[in-house]
C-alpha positions in Angstrom: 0.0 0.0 0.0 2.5 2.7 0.8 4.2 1.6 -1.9 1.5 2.4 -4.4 1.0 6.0 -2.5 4.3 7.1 -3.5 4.0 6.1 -7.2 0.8 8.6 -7.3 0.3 11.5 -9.3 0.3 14.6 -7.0 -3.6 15.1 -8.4 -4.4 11.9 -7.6 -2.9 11.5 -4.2 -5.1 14.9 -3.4 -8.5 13.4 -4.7 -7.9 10.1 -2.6 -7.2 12.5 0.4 -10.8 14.9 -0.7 -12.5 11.2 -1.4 -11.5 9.8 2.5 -9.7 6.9 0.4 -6.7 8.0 2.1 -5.4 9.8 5.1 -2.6 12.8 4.4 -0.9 11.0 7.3 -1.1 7.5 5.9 0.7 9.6 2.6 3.2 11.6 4.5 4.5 8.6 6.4 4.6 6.2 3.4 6.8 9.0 1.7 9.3 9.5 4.6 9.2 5.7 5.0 9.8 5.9 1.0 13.1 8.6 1.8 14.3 6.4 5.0 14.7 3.5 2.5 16.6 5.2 -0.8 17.6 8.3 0.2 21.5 7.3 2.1 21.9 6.3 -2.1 20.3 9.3 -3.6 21.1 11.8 -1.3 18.1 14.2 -2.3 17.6 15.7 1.1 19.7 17.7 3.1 17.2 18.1 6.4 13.6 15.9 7.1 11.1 17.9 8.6 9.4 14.6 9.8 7.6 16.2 13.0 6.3 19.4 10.9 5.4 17.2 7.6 3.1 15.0 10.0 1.7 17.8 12.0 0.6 19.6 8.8 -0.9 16.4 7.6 -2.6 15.9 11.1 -4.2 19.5 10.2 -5.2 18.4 6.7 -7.0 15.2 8.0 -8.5 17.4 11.0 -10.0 19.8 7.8 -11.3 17.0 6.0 -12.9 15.0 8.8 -14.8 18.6 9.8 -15.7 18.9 6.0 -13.7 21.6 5.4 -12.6 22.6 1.7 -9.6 21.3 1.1 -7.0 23.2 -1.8 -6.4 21.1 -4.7 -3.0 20.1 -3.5 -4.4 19.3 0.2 -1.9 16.7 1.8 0.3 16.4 -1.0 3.9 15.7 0.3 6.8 18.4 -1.4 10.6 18.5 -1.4 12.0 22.3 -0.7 15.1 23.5 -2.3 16.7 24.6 0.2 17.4 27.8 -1.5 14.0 29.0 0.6 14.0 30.2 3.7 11.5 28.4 6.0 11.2 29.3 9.5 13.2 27.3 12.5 14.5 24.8 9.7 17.9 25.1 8.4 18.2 26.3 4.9 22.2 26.1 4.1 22.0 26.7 0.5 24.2 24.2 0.1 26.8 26.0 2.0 29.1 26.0 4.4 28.9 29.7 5.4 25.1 29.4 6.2 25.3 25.8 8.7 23.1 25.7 10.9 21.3 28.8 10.0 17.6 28.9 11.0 15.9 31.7 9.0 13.2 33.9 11.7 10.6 34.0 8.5 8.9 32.0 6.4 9.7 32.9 2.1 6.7 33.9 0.4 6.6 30.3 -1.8 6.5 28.7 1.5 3.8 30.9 3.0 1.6 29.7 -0.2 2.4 26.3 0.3 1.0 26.5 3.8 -1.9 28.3 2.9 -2.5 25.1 0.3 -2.4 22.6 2.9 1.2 21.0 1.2 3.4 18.9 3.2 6.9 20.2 3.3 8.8 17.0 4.0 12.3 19.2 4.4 15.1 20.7 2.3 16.8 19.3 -0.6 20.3 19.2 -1.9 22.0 21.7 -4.2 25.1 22.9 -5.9 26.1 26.0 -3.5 24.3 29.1 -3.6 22.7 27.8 -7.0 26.2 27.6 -8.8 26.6 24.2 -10.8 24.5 22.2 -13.2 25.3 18.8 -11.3 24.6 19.3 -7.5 28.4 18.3 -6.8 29.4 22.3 -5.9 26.6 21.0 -2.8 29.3 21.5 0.2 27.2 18.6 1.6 28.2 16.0 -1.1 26.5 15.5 -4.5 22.8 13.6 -5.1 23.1 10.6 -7.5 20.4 10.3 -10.6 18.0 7.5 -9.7 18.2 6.1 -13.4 22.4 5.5 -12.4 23.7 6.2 -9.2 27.0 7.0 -10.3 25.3 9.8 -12.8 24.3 13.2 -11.9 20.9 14.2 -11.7 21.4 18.1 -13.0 22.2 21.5 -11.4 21.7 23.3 -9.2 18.2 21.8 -8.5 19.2 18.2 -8.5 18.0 17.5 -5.2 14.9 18.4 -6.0 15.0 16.3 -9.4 16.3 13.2 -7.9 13.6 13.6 -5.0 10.4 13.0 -7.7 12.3 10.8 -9.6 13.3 8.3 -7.0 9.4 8.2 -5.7 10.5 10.2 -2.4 8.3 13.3 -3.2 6.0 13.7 -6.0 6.6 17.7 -5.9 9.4 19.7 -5.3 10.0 23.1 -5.3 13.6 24.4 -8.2 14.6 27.4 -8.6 16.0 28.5 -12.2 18.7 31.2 -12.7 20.0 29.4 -16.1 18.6 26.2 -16.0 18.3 24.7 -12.5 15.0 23.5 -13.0 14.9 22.7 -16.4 18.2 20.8 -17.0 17.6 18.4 -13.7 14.2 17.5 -15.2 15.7 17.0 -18.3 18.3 14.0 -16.9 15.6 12.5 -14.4 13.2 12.0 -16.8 10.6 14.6 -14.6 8.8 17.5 -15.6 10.2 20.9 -14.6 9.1 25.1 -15.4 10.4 28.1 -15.0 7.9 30.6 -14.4 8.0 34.0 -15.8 10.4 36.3 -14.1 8.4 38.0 -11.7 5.7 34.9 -11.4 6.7 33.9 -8.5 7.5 36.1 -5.5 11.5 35.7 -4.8 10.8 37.0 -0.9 13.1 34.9 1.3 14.6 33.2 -2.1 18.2 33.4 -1.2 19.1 35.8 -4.3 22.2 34.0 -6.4 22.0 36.6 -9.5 18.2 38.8 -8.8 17.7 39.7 -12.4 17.8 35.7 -13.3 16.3 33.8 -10.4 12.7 32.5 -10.5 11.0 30.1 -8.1 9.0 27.0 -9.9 7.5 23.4 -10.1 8.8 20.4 -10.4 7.1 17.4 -11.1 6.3 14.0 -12.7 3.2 15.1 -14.7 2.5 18.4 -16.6 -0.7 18.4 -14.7 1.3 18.1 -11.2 3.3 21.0 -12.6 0.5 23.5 -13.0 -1.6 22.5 -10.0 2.0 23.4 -8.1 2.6 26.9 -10.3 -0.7 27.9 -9.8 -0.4 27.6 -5.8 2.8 29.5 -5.4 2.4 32.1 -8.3 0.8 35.2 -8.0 1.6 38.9 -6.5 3.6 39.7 -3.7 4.3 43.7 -2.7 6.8 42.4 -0.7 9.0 41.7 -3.8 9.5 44.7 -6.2 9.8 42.7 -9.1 6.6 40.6 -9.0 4.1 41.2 -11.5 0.6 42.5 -10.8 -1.0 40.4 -13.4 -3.5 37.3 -12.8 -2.1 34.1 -12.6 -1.9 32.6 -16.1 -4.9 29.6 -16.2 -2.2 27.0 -16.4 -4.1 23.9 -14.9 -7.1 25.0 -17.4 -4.3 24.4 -20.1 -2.7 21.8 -19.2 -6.1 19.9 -18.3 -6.6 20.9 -22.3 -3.7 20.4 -24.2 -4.6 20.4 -27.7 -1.9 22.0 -30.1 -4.4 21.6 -33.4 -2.7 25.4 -35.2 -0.3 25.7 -32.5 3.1 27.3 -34.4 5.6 25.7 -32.6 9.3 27.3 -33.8 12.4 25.0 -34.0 15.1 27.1 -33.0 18.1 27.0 -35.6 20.8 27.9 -32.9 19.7 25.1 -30.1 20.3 21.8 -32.2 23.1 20.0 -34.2 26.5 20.3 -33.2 27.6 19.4 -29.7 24.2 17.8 -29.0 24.3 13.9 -28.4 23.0 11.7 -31.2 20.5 10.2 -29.0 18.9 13.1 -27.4 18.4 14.8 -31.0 17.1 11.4 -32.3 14.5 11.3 -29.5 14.1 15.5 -30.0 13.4 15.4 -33.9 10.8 12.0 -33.3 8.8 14.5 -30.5 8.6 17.1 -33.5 7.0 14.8 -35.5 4.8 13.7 -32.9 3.7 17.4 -32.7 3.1 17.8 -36.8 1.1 14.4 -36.4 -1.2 16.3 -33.2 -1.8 19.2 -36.3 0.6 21.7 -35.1 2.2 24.0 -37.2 6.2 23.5 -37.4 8.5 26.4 -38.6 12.2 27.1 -38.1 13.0 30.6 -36.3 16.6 31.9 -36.2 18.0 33.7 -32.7 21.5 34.6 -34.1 22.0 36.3 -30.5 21.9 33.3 -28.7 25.7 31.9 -30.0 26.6 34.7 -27.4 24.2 33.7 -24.7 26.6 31.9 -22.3 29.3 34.1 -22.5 26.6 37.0 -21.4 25.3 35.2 -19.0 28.8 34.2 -17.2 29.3 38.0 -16.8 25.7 39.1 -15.7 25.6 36.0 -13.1 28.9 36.6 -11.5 28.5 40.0 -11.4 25.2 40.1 -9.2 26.4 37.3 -7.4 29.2 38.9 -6.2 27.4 41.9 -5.2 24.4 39.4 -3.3 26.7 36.7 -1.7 28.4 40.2 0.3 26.5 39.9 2.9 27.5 36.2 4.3 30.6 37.9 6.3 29.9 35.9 9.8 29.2 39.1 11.3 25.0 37.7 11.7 24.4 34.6 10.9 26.1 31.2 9.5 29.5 30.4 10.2 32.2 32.6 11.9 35.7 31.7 11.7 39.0 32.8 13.8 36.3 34.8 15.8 39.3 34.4 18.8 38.7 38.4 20.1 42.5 38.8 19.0 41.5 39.4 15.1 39.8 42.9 13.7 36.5 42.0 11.6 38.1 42.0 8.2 40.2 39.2 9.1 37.4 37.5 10.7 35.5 38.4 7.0 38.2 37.1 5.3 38.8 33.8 7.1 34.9 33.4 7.4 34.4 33.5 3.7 37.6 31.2 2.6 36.2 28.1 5.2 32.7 28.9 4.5 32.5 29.8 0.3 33.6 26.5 -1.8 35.8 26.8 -5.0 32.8 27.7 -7.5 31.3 30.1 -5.3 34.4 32.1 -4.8 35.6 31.5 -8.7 32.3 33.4 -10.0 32.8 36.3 -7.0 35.9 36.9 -8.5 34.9 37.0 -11.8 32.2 38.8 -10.9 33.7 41.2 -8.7 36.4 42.0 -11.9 33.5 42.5 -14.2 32.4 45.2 -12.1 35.0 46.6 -11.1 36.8 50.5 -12.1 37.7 50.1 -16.0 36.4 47.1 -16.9 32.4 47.6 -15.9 31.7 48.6 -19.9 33.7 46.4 -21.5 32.3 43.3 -19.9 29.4 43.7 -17.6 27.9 46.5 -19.9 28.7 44.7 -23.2 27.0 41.8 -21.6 23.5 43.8 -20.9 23.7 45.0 -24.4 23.7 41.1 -25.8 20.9 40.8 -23.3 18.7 43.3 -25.1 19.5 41.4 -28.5 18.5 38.3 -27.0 15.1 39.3 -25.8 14.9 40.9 -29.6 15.6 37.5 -31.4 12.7 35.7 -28.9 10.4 38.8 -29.8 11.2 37.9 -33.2 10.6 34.3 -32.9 7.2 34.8 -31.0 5.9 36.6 -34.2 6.4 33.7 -36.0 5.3 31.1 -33.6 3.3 30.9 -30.3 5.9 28.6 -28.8 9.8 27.4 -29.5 11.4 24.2 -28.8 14.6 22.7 -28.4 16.9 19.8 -26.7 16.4 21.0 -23.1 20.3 19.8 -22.3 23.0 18.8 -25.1 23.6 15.2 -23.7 22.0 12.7 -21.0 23.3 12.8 -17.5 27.2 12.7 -17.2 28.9 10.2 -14.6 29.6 12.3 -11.5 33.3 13.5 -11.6 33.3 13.8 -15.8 33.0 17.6 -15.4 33.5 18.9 -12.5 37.2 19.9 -13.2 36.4 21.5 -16.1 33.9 24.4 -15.7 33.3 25.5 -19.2 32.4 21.7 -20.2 30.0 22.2 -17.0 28.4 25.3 -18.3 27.9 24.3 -21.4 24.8 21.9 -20.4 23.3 25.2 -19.4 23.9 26.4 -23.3 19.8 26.0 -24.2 18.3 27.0 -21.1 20.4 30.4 -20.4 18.4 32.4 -23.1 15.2 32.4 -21.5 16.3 33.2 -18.0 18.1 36.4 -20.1 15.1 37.3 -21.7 12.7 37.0 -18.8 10.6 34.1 -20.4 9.3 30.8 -19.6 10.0 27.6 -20.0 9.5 24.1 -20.0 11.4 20.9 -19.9 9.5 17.4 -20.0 10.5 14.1 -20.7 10.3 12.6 -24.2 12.1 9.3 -24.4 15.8 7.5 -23.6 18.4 8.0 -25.4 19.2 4.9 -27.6 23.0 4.9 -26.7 22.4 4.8 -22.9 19.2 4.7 -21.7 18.8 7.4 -20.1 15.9 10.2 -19.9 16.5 13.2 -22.8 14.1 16.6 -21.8 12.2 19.0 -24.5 12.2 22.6 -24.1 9.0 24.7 -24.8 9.6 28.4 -24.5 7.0 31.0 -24.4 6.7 35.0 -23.7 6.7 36.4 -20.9 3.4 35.9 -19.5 2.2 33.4 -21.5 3.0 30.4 -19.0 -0.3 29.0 -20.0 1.1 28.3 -23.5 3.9 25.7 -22.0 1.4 23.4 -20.2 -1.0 23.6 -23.3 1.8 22.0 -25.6 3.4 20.3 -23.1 0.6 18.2 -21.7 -0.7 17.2 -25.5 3.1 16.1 -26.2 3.0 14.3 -23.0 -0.1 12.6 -23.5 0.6 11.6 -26.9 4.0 10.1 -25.7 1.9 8.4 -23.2 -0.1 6.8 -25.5 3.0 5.3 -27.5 4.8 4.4 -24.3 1.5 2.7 -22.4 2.9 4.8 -19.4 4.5 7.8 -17.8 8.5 7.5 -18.7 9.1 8.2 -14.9 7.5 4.8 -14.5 9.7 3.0 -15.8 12.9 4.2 -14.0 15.0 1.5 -12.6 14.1 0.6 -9.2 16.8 1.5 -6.3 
């Protein structure tokens, strides 16, 4: 039986809790029973919140039994990055500098998932401060991809990847800067969005670079996806760059998905070289799959995006280094040679070389050169310029087609210790999702097959403008069906068992 529960869709876990078929406790403890079995092998979670993820399922089967309305997501257990600050439970971001920090405040992602009735089972694991694509920057030790242990499951988000796809969780909370939702989901074979910047409020997301980071869902199911973005999303005057608009319908359109005179644009400059045979094999047979459901399939051209990466490695390190600032030991986190004999710089100093790892403190530096007296037009300036271009190419695009698609990551997941060495081989699996995060957009990544040569889960992108969310679970949720169809079940289904 608790077996079963975990293998649930999020949906369908919530209408046996509504129906009395199921208690939210009999599905919270089934789940941590589920991460007590795999999780010393996947290493998904940094902290359980076993006493608060029963409690609030105690709550949600008090509300029931009173006949209550219950939320649509009532009782449903969820992973946390632990990018989000939720009060008395540590959020580290992966790092050493903020161990054993207990934030005073809730964020405003995890007010909403209170308000929802969701189960927050506890925080999962990350590259540091957001900064990786394979969750081994994690000061904590790296998360393994359930499909192969010795793979990675993505970056920075893997933790919350590898939760959903090794059954622990079937939601999780990413965030996405240049990909950290979208490329985990890609090589765990789950479903993973990044929200319009601005969708989602970023109050008490610990900011990595605040012009790029967005809050979203991740998933098994498209449907999961949107009943999860449409719980967090919304306004929040506590964050000055949330929009004021509704929240897009995005369960409506993902509970439709029909892309009969949908353009979809293939975009010339995210395919072909570099890319693994396998994921473009499994890529070009989804675009057929899409011409066969009557959409409309054009080829766009965004010449800017050749020059995407190198933009974006200026504009990230630059903020960061301004954001990351503030973790000096001086109030909270770790506080090194604090012996009363050293002044506070030296304490500053010392604090940040114990508590910063190497690919924190590389990207400060870079960042902190881009900004700095003589340089700050030549790279951090020249680098918002290509920014505007970029967001002209996708305005471009989007007047040729309602929605673009590409490979979500060049290749499948990498054995853990391939890359890391090397960062510009690791930033490189970043090289199709960076655009959007650039431009402001949205995005998509869901699974669409195995690769032939190894077997293991390749992602679709679907892009969309800024507020058009609704567009990505529209298209992604008739691709996903019609993929169902030819499969006889959801790909996630049929990942190896642990």
């Amino acid at each position: 039986m608790q077996q079963h529960l975990t293998r649930l869709s999020a949906a369908d876990i919530a209408a046996a809790i509504s129906d009395g078929d199921v208690s939210a406790t009999e599905v919270t403890r089934a789940h941590l029973d589920r991460i007590a079995e795999v999780d010393e092998r996947v290493h998904a979670f940094l902290h359980i919140d076993d006493e608060g993820a029963l409690a609030t399922a105690a709550a949600v089967d008090a509300k029931r039994k009173a006949g209550e309305p219950l939320g649509p997501l009532a009782g449903v257990p969820l992973a946390l990055k632990d990018v989000m600050t939720m009060r008395g439970i540590p959020t580290t971001c992966g790092s050493r500098i903020l161990e054993g920090w207990r934030p005073p405040y809730d964020s405003t992602v995890v007010e909403r998932l209170r308000a929802a009735d969701v189960v927050i089972l506890g925080k999962t694991n990350m590259d540091e401060f957001a900064m990786g694509s394979s969750t081994e920057h994690s000061a904590y030790g790296p998360s393994h991809n359930p499909w192969d242990l010795d793979r990675i499951p993505g970056g920075s988000g893997g933790g919350s990847a590898a939760a959903i796809a090794a059954f622990e969780a079937p939601l999780a909370i990413g965030t996405d800067t240049g990909g950290s939702i979208r490329q985990p989901a890609a090589v765990t074979g789950t479903v993973g969005v990044k929200p319009t910047y601005g969708g989602v409020s970023r109050f008490g997301l610990v900011a990595l670079a605040s012009s790029l980071d967005q809050a979203g869902p991740c998933a098994r199911t498209v449907e999961d996806a949107a009943l999860l973005h449409a719980a967090i999303a919304g306004h929040d005057p506590r964050d000055s760059t949330s929009l004021t608009d509704p929240v897009p319908a995005v369960v409506e359109a993902a509970r439709r998905g029909d892309v009969r005179g949908l353009r979809v644009g293939l975009v010339k400059e995210l395919s072909g070289e570099g890319y693994q045979a396998g994921v473009t094999q499994r890529f070009n047979e989804a675009v057929d799959i899409l011409t066969e459901l009557g959409a409309e399939v054009v080829e766009v051209s965004c010449p800017h995006f050749d020059y995407a990466l190198a933009a974006y490695y200026l504009i990230l390190p630059a903020e960061a280094s301004s954001n990351l600032a503030r973790f000096d030991g001086m109030r909270f986190g770790l506080r090194a040679g604090d012996t009363g004999e050293l002044g506070v710089e030296e304490v500053m100093s010392l604090t940040r070389e114990a508590g910063f790892g190497a690919e924190v403190k590389r990207r400060i530096m870079i960042g902190t050169y881009a900004l700095s007296s003589g340089y700050y037009d030549a790279y951090y300036g020249q680098a918002q310029k290509v920014r505007t271009l970029i967001q002209r190419d996708f305005a471009a695009a989007f007047e040729q087609a309602d929605v673009l698609i590409s490979p979500t990551a060049p290749t499948t997941a990498f054995r853990i210790g391939e890359k890391v060495d090397d960062p510009i081989a690791m930033y490189l699996n970043d090289v199709a999702t960076i655009p959007v995060n650039l431009a402001g957009n949205c995005a998509m990544s869901l699974p669409i097959g195995l690769a032939p040569e190894d077997g293991l889960p390749v992602g679709l992108q679907i892009m969309a403008p800024a507020r058009a969310d609704e567009r990505l679970y529209n298209a992604g949720a008739a691709l996903e069906a019609a993929l169902r169809d030819r499969w006889g079940h959801l790909l996630i289904e049929e990942a190896p068992a642990l």
